[in-house]
C-alpha positions as CSV (number, residue, x, y, z in Angstrom):
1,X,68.7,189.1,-72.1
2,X,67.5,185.5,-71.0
3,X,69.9,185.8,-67.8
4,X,70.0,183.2,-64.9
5,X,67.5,185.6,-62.9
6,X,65.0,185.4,-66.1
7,X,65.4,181.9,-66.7
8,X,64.8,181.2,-63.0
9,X,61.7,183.6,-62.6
10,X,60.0,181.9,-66.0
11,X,60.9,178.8,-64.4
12,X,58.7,179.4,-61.0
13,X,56.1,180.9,-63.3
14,X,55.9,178.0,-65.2
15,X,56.1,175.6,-62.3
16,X,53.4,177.8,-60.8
17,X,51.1,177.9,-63.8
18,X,51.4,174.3,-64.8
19,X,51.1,173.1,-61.2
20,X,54.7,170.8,-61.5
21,X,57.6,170.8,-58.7
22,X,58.0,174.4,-59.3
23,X,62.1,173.7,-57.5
24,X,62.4,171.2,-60.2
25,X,60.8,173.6,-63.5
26,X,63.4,176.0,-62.2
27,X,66.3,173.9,-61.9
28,X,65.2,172.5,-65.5
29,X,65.5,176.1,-67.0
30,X,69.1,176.6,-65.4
31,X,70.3,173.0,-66.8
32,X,71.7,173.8,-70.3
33,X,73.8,176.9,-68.9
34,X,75.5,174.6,-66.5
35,X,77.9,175.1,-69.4
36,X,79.6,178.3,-67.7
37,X,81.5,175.7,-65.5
38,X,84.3,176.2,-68.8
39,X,84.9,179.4,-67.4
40,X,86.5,177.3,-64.8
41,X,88.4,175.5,-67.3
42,X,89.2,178.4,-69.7
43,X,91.0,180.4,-66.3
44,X,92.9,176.9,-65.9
45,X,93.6,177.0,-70.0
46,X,92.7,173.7,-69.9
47,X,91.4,173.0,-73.8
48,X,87.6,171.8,-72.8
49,X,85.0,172.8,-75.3
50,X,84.2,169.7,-77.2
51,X,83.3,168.2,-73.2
52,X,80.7,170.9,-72.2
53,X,79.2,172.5,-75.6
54,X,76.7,169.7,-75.9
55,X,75.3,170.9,-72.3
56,X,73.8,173.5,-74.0
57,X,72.3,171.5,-76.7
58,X,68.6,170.2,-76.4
59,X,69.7,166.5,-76.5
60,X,72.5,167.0,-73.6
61,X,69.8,169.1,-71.5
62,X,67.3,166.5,-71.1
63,X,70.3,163.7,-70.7
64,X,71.4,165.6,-67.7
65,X,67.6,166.1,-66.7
66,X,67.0,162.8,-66.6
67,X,70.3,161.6,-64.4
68,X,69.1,164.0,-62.0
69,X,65.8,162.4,-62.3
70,X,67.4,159.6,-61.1
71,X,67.3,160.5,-57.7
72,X,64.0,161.3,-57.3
73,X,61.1,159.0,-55.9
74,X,58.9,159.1,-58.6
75,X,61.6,159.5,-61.1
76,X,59.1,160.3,-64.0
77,X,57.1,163.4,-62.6
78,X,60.7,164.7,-62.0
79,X,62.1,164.1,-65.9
80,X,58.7,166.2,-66.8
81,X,59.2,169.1,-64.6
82,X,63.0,169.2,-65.6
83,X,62.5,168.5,-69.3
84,X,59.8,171.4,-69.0
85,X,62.3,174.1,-67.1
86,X,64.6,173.1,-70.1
87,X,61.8,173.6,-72.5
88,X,61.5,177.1,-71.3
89,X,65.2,177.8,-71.3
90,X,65.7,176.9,-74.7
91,X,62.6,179.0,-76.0
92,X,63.8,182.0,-74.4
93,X,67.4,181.4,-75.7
94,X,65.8,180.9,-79.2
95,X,64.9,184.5,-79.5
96,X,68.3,185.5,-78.7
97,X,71.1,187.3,-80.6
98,X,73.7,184.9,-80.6
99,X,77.5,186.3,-81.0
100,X,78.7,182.6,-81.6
101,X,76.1,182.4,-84.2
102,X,73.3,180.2,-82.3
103,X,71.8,176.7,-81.3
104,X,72.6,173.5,-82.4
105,X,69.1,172.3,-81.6
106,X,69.4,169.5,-83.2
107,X,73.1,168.5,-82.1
108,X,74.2,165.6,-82.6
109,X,72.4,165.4,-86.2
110,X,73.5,168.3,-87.0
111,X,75.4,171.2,-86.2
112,X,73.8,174.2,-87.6
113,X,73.2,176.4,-85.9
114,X,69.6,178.5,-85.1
115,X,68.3,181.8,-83.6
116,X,65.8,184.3,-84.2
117,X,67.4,188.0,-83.9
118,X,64.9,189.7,-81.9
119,X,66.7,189.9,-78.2
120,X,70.1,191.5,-77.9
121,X,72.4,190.4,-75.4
122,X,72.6,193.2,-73.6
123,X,69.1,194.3,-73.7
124,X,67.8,193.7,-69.9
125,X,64.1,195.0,-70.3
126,X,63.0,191.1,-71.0
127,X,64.5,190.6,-67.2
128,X,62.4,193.8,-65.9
129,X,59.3,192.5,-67.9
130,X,59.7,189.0,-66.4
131,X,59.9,190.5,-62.8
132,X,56.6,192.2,-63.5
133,X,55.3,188.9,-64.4
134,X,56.3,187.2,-61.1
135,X,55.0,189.5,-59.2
136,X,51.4,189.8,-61.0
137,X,51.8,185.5,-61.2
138,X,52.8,186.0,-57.3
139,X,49.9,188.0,-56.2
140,X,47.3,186.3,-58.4
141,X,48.1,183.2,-56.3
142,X,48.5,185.2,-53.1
143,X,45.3,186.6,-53.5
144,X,43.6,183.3,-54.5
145,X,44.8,181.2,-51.6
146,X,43.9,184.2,-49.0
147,X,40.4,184.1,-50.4
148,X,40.0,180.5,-50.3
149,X,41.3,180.4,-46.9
150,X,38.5,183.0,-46.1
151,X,36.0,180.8,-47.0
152,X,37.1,177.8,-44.9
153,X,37.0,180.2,-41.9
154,X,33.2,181.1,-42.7
C-alpha cells in the first residue's frame, strides 16, 4: 500500500536519483494526499467533499505545486521537483486497488475514474520493498561520496 512512509521514501529516491531538491520531490509525492485534511471536516460533519476531492486529482496536484512554488527563489526548478514528487505519487497510486473505484486523472474533463488492480490496500510488502530500496539507494551514495572523498585526501 502506497502509504505516506512509501510515498515519502520514493520521493527521496527519486530526488536522489534524478539529482532535484530531494525536500521538494518528497513534498511533491505527499501533495495530492493533503486531501486527508476532510477527516478534519468529516469529525466536524461539516459536508466538504466537492472542496478537497480535486486535491487528489492530477490537475489540483500540480495547481497546489505550483502555489507552493511561489515561494521559492527560482520558482521554476521548484514547480519541477514538486510536479515530479506528484508524478511519483500518482504512479504508485495508479497501481492501487481503489475501494472508491479510482482516479479521475483527467478531472476536470472527465470524471471517470482509473486504476490498475494489482496492489491491495492492505498489502504493506510494497512499503518493506521500498525501505530495501532506500537503504541500497542510501548506501550506494554513501559509499560513492566516502570513496570520492578518499581520493581528494590522496
Amino acid at each position: 500500500m502506497p502509504d505516506w512512509l512509501t510515498h515519502t521514501l520514493i520521493g527521496w529516491i527519486s530526488g536522489k536519483i534524478t539529482k532535484l531538491d530531494i525536500s521538494l520531490v518528497v513534498i511533491g509525492a505527499l501533495i495530492p494526499d493533503l486531501v486527508k485534511i476532510n477527516i478534519v471536516f468529516v469529525w466536524l460533519r461539516i459536508d466538504h467533499l466537492f472542496l478537497f476531492e480535486p486535491i487528489h486529482t492530477p490537475i489540483g496536484a500540480i495547481l497546489i505545486g505550483g502555489v507552493i512554488s511561489l515561494f521559492f527563489k527560482d520558482c521554476k526548478k521548484a514547480f519541477i521537483a514538486l510536479c515530479f514528487g506528484i508524478i511519483t505519487h500518482f504512479i504508485l497510486d495508479f497501481f492501487l486497488v481503489h475501494v472508491t473505484g479510482g482516479m479521475k486523472l483527467f478531472y476536470p474533463i472527465s470524471w471517470k475514474e482509473w486504476q490498475i488492480y494489482i496492489i491491495r490496500s492492505d498489502e504493506y510488502l510494497i512499503t518493506v520493498i521500498t525501505i530495501f530500496l532506500t537503504i541500497l539507494v542510501f548506501l550506494y551514495y554513501y559509499l560513492k561520496n566516502k570513496q570520492k572523498n578518499i581520493k581528494k585526501v590522496i
